[in-house]
VOKESE-95877 format. One record per atom (N, C-alpha, C): x, y, z. Coordinates in steps of 0.2 Angstrom, whole numbers, plus 2048, in hexadecimal, padded with zeros to 3 digits. Example, Ala and Ser with C-alpha at 12.3 -4.5 7.8 and 13.67 -1.06 7.14 Angstrom:
8427E4827 83E7EA827 8427F0827 8407F5823 8447FB824 840800827 
This chain:
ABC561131 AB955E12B ABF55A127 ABF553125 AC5551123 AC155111A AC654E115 AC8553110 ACA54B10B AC454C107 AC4546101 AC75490FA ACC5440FA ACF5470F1 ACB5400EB AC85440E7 AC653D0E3 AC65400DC AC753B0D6 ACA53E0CF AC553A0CD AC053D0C6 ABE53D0C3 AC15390BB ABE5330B8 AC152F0B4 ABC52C0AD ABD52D0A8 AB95290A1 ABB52B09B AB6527098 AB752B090 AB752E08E AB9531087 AB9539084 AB253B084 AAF53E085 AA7541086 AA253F08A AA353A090 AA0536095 A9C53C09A A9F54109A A9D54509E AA15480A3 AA75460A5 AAC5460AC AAB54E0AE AAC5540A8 AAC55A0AA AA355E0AD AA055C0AA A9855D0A8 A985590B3 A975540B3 A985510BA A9A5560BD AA15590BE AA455D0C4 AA15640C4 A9D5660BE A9A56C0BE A9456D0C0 A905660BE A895650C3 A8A5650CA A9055F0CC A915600D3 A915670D7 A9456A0D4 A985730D8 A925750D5 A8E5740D0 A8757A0D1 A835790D7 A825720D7 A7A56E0DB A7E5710E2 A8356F0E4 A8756F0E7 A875780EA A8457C0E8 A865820EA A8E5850EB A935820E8 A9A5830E8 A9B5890E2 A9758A0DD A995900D7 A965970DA A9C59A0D7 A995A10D9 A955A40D3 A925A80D6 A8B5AD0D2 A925AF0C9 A975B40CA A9D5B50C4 A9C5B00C0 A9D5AB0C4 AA15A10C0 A9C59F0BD A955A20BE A8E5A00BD A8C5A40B7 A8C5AA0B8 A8B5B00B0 A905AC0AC A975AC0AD A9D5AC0A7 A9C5A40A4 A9859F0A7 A975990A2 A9059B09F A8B59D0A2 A8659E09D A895A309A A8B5A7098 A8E5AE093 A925A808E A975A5090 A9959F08A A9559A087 A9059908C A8D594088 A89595084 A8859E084 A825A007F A865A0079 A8C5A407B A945A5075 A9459F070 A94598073 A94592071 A8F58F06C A89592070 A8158F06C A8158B06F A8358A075 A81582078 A7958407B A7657E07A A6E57F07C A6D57F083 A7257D087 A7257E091 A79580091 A76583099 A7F58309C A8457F09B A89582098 A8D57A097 A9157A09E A905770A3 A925750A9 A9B5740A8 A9D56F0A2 AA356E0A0 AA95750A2 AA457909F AAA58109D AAE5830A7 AAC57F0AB AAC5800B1 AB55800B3 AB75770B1 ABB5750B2 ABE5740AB ABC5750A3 AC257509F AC457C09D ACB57E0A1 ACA5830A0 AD0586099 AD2580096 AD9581091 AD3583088 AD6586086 AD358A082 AD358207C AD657D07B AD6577078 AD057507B ACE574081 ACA56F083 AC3573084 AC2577082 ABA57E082 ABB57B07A ABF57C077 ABE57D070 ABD57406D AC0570071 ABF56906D ABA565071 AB7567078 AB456507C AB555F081 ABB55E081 ABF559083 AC355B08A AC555608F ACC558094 AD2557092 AD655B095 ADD559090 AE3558095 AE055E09B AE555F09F AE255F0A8 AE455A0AC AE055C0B3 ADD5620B8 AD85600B6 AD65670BB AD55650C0 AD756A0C6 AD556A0CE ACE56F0CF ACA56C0D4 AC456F0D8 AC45710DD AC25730E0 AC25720E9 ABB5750EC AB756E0ED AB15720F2 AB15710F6 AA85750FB AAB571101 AA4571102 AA256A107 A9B56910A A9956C110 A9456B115 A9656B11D A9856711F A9855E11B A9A55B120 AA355711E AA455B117 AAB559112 AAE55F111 AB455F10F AB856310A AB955E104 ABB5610FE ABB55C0F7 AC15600F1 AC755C0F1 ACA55D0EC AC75580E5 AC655C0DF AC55570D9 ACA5570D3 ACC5520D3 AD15520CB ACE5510C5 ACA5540C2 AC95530BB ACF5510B5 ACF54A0B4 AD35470B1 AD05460A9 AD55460A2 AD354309E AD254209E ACB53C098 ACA536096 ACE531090 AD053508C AD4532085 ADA530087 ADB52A083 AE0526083 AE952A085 AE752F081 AEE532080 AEF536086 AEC53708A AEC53C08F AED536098 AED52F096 AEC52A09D AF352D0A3 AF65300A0 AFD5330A3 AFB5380A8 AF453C0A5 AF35410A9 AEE53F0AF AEA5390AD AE65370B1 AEA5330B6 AF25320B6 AF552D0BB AF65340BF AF953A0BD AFB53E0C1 AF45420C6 AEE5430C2 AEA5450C6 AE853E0CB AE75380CD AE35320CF AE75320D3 AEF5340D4 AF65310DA AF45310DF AF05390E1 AEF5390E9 AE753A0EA AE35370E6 ADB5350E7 AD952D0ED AD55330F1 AD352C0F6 ACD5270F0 ACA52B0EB AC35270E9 AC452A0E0 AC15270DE AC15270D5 ABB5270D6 AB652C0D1 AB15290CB AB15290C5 AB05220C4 AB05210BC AAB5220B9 AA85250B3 AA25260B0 AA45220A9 A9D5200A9 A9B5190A3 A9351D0A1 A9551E097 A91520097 A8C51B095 A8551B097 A80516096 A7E51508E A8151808B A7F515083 A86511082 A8B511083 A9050E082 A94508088 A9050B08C A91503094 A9A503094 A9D501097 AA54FD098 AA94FC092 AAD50008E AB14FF08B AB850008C ABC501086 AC44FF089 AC650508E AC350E08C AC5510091 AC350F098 ABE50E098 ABA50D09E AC05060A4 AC250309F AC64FD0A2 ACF5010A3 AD250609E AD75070A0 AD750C0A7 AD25100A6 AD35130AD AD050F0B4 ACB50A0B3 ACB5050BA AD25020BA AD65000B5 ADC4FC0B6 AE05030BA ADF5080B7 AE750D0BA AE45100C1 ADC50E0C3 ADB5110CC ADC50B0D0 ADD5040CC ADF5010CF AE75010D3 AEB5010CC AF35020CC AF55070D0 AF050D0D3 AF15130D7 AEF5110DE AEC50C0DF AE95080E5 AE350E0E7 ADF50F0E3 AD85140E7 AD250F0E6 AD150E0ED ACF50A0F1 AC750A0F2 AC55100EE ABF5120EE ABD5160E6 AB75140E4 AB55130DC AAD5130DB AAD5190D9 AA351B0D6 AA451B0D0 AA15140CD AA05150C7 A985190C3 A9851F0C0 A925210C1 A8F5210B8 A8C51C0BA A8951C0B3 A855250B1 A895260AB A8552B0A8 A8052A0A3 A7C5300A1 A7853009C A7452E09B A7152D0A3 A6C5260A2 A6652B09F A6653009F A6053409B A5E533093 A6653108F A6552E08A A63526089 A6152308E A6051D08C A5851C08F A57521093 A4E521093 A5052009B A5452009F A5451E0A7 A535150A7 A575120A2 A5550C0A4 A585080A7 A555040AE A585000B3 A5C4FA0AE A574F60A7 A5C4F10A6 A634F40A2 A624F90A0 A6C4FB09C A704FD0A4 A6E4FD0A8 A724FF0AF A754FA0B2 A6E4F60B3 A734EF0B3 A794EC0B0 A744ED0AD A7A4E80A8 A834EC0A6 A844F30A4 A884F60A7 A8A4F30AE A894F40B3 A8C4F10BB A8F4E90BC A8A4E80B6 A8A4DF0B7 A914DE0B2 A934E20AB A9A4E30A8 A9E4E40AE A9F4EC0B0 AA44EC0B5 AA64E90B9 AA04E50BC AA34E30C2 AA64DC0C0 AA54D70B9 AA84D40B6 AB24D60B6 AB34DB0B2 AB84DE0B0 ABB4DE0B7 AB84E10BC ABE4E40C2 AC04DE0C6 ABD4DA0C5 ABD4D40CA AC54D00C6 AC84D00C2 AD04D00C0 AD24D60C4 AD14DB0CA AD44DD0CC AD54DD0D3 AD94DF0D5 ADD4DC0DE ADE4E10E3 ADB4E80DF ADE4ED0E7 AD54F10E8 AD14F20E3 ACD4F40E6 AC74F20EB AC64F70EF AC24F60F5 AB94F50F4 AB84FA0F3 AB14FC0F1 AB05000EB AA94FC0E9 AA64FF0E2 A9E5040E4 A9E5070E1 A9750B0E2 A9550D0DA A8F5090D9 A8C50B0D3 A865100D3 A885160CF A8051A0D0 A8051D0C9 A7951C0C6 A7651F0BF A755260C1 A7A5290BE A7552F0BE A755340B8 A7353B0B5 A735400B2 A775450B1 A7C5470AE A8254D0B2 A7E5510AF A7C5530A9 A785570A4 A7155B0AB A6F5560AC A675560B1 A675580B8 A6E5530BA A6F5540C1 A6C54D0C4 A6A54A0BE A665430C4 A6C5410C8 A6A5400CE A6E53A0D4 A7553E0D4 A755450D3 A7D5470D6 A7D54B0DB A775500DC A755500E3 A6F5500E7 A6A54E0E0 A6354D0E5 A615480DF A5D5430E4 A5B53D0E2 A5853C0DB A585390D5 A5553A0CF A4F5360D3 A4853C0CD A415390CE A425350C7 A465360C2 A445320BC A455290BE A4B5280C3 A4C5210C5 A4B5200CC A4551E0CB A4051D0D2 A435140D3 A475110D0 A4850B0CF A4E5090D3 A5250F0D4 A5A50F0D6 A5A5130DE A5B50F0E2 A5950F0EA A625120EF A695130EA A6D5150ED A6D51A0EF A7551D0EE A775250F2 A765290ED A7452F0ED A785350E7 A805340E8 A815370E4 A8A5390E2 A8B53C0E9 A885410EA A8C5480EF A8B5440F5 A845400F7 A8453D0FE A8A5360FF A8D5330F7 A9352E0F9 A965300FB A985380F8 A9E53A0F8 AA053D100 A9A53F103 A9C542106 A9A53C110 A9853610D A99532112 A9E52E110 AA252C109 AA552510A AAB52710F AAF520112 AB4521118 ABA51F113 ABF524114 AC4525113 ACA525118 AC952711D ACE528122 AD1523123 AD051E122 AD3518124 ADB516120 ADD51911A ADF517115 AE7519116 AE851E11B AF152011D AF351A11F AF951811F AFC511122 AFF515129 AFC514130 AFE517136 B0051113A B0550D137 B0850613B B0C50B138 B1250A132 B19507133 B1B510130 B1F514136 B2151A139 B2651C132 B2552212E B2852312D B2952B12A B3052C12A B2F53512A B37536125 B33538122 B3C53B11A B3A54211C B4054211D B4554B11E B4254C11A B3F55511B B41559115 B4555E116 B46562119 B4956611D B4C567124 B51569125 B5356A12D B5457112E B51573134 B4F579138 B5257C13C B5857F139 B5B58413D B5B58D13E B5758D141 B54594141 B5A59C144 B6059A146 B6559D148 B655A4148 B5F5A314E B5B5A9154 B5F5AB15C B5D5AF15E B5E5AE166 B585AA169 B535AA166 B4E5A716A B4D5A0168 B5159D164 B4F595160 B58593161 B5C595165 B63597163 B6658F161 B63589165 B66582165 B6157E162 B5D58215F B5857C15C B5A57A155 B59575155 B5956F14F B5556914E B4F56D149 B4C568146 B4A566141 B4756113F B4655D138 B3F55C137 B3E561130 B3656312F B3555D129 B3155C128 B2D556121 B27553124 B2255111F B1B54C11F B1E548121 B18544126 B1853E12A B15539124 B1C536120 B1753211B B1452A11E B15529125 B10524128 B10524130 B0E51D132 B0F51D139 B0D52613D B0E523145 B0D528149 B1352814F B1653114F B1B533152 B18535158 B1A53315C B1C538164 B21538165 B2153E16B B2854216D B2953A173 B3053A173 B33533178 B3552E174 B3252C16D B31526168 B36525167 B3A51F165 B4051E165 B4051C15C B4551F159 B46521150 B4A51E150 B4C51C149 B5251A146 B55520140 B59522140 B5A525137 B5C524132 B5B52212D B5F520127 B5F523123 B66523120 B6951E120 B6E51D125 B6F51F129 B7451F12F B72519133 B6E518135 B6B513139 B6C516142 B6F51A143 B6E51E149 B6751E14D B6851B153 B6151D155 B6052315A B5A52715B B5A52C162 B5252B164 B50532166 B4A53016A B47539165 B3E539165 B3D53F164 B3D54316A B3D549169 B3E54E16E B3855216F B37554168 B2E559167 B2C558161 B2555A15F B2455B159 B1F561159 B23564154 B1F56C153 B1D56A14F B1857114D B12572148 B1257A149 B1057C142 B0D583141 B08586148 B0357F14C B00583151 B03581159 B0A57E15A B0D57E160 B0F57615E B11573163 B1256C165 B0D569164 B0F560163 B0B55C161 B0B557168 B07553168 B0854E16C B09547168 B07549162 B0954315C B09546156 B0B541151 B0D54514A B0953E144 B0653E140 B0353913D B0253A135 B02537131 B01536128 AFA539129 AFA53E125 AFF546122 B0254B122 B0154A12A B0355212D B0A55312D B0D55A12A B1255C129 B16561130 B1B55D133 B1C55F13C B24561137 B2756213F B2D561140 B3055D145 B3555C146 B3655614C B3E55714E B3E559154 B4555A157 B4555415C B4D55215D B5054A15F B5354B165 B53547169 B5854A16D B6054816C B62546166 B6A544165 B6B548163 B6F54A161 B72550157 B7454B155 B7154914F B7354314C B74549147 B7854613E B7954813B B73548134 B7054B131 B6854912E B6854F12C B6554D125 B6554F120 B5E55011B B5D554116 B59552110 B5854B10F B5554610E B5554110A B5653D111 B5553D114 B5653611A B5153411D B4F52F120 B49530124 B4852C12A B4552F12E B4352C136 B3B527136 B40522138 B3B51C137 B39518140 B37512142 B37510147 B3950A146 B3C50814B B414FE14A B3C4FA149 B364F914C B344F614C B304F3145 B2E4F8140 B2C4F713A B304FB133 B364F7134 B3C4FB12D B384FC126 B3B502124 B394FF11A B3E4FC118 B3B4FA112 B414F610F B474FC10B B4D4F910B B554FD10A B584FB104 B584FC0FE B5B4F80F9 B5B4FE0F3 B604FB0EF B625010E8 B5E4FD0E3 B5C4F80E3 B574F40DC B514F50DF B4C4F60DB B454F90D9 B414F30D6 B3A4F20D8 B374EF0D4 B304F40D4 B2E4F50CD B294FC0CE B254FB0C5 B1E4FB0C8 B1B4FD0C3 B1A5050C1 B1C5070BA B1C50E0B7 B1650F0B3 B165190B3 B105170AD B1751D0A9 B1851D0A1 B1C5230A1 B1852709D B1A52C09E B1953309E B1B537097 B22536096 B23539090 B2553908A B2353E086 B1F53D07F B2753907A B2D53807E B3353507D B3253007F B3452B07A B3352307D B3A51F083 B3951B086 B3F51C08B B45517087 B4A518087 B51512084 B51510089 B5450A085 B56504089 B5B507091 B5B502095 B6150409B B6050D09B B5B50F09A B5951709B B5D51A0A2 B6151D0A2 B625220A8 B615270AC B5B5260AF B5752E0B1 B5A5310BA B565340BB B555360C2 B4F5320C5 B525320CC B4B52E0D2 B495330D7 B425350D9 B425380DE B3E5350E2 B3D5350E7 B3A52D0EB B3B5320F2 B335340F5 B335380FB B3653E0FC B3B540100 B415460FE B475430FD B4A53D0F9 B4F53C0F6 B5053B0F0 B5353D0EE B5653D0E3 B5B5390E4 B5D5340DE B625310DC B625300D7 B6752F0D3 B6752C0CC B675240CB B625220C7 B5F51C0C5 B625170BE B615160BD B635100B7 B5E50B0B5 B585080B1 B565050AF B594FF0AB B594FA0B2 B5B4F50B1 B574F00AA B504EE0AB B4D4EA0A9 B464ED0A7 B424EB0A3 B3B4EE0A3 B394E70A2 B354E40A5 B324DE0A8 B2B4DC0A1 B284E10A2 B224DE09D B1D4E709D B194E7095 B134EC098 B0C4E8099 B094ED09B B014EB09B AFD4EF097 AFA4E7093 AF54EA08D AEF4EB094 AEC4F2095 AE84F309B AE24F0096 ADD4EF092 AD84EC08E AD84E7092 ADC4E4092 ADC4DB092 AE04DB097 AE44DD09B AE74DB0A2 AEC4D80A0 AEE4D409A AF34D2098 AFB4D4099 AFF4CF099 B064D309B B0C4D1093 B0B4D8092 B124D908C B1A4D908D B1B4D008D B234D208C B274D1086 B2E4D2088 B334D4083 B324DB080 B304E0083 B304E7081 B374E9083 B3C4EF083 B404F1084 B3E4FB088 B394FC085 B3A506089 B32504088 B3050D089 B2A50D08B B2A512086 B25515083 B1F51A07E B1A51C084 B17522084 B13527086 B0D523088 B0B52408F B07521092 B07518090 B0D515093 B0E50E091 B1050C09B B0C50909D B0E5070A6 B0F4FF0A3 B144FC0A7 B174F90A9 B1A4F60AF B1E4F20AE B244F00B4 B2A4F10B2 B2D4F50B6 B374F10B6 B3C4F30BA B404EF0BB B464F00BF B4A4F70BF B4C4FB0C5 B4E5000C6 B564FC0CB B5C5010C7 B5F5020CD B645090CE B615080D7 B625100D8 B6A5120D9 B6F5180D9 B7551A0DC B775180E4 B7151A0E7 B7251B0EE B6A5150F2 B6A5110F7 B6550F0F9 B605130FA B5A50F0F8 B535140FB B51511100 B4B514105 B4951210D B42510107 B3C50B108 B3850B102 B33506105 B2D506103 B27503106 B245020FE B224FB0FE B1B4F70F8 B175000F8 B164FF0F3 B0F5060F1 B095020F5 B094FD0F3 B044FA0F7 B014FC0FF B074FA102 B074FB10A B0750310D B0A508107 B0C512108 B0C514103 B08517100 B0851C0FA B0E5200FB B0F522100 B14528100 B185260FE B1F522102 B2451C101 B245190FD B1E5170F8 B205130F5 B205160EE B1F51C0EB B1D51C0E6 B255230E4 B255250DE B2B5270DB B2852D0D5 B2D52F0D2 B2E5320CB B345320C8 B355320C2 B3A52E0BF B3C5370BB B425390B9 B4553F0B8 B475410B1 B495430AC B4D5430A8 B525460AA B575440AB B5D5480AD B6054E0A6 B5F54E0A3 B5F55209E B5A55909D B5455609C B5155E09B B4C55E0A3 B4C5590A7 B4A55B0AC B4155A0AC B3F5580A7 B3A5530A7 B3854F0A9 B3054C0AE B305470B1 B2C5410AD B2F53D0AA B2F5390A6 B2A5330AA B2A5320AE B2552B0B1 B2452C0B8 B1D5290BA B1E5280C3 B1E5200C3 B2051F0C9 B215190CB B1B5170D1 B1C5110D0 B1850D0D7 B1E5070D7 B1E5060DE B235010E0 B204F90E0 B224F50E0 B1D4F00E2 B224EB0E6 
């Protein structure tokens, strides 16, 4: 069974939590305990149904405010899927938390509530699934119970959106579906109240759309994490270098390069927790012994000649920043990039982005709490480094406070 991560995204009260708890009921994923203990709250509450919500808010602010504050993880499973879910904030002040939960999602759904259609959050979070490059987007009109089930407010929502997105350059496919988080229409059996609406439910998207396609398994590459010296009698000459395959595909014989060394050898094997591999591919985490003893380290990585990354101490990267300290000018942080760290320097900050408007703001100087942007990096030591575009892995970062050890922004390369 392969294995879908998708984040949940909207406005303050759209329903994002309400959603993932109808899912895991209809869904048969809640247990019978998890089942008493929200109805036992809900009664506590006076709420007039189950409040679905109480599933995944589980900080004693967001029961008490009704709100998301902080990412919550899910994990179900279907017969034909497994499902990671990120329940992300909605509010303005929390877009920091929805970069960090959306980083490693194959698919977004965005909820628009149908008395209110596309507004600006609705637009900052299509602009930040974009800027994360998720390639795949259900935007699920909610609430359609309070608008009477009507086909023409559906429309017309769909015909906004797909207005707005069309200013944007990485997404793949849109899937629009009306449905009832409250009810359950269309999230895993077909609503009889919209006899008018002929698409997928939610569960049946989720659990057909193709994902597999989206690892980049051309251009080879593998960042050290570890080196593996077991110094046993029965492992007594072995040495080898364990890390994520963050692209391309290895076999034993493939001739590597290492950087930064630039040494070439060949592999020898690759292990795995369940024996040897005959190949190793983005995501699986192997080990890989060479036939040279080359020198290798933490932070290095084995690539193929044939398709290099790119080698360079200047950066050009869009950020979103994180913390609640605004950044100074020429700021000095830490870079972590893969498995290697170095110290950074902010060179330049290029422009921000009013996301409302897709507008670019320049002459700024730092950034303020959940403020993305561009700007010039230059690192200590060279980075091995792929466009975000072409390798999420490779291409993407987190920026450090070298002081209290804060992570103050993630990066996307470009």
């Amino acid at each position: 069974m392969d294995l879908l991560r998708f984040t949940t995204a909207g406005s303050v009260d759209d329903g994002k939590s309400t959603l993932i708890g109808r899912l895991l009921y209809d869904s048969k994923s809640i247990f019978e305990d998890q089942l008493e203990a929200m109805e036992e709250s809900s009664r506590r509450r006076g709420d007039a149904n189950v409040n679905l919500a109480l599933l995944t808010d589980g900080l004693k602010a967001e029961r008490e405010q009704g709100i998301t504050i902080d990412v919550a993880y899910r994990y179900f499973a279907t017969p034909k899927r497994k499902f990671i879910i990120a329940d992300t904030p909605g509010h303005i002040q929390y877009t920091r938390n929805m970069v960090t939960g959306a980083s490693t999602a194959n698919l977004a759904i965005i909820l628009i509530d149908a008395r209110k259609g596309v507004i600006e959050q609705t637009k900052r979070h299509c602009f930040v699934a974009n800027l994360l490059r998720i390639q795949h987007l259900v935007v699920a009109v909610n609430k359609m119970d309070l608008v009477g089930f009507s086909e023409e407010v559906y429309n017309q929502i769909v015909e906004s959106f797909r207005e707005f997105v069309s200013r944007l350059d990485n997404i793949v496919e849109i899937t629009f579906i009306p449905i009832s988080a409250l009810n359950g229409d269309n999230i895993v059996d077909k609503s009889v109240n919209m006899p008018w609406f002929s698409g997928p439910t939610l569960l049946y998207h989720l659990e057909n759309v193709y994902v597999a396609g989206e690892e980049n398994h051309v251009e080879a590459r593998f960042p050290v994490q570890w080196v593996i010296r077991p110094m046993s009698d029965e492992w007594h000459d072995f040495r080898g270098y364990a890390g994520r395959v963050a692209g391309g595909v290895f076999k034993p014989g493939d001739a590597v390069t290492v950087l930064p060394s630039g040494f070439t050898t060949r592999i020898k094997a690759i292990h795995s927790p369940t024996g040897e591999l005959s190949e190793a591919f983005a995501p699986q985490s192997v080990c890989l012994t060479l036939t040279e003893e080359i020198d290798i380290s933490r932070g290095d990585m084995l690539v193929k000649a044939n398709n290099p990354p790119q080698v360079g101490q200047d950066i050009e990267a869009m950020v979103c920043w994180f913390s609640s300290r605004a950044m100074p000018p020429r700021a000095k942080l830490v870079l972590r990039h893969t498995t290697q760290e170095t110290k950074v320097v902010v060179q330049h900050v290029k422009y921000h982005v009013d996301i409302n408007t897709l507008h670019k703001i320049e002459g700024v100087e730092g950034f303020a709490m959940n403020d993305i942007g561009r700007i010039s990096l230059r690192t200590a030591v060279p980075l091995f480094f792929d466009s975000y575009r072409s390798n999420r892995q490779t291409g993407s970062f987190i920026l450090i406070d070298p002081g209290t050890n804060e992570t103050v922004a993630a990066g996307m390369i470009v």
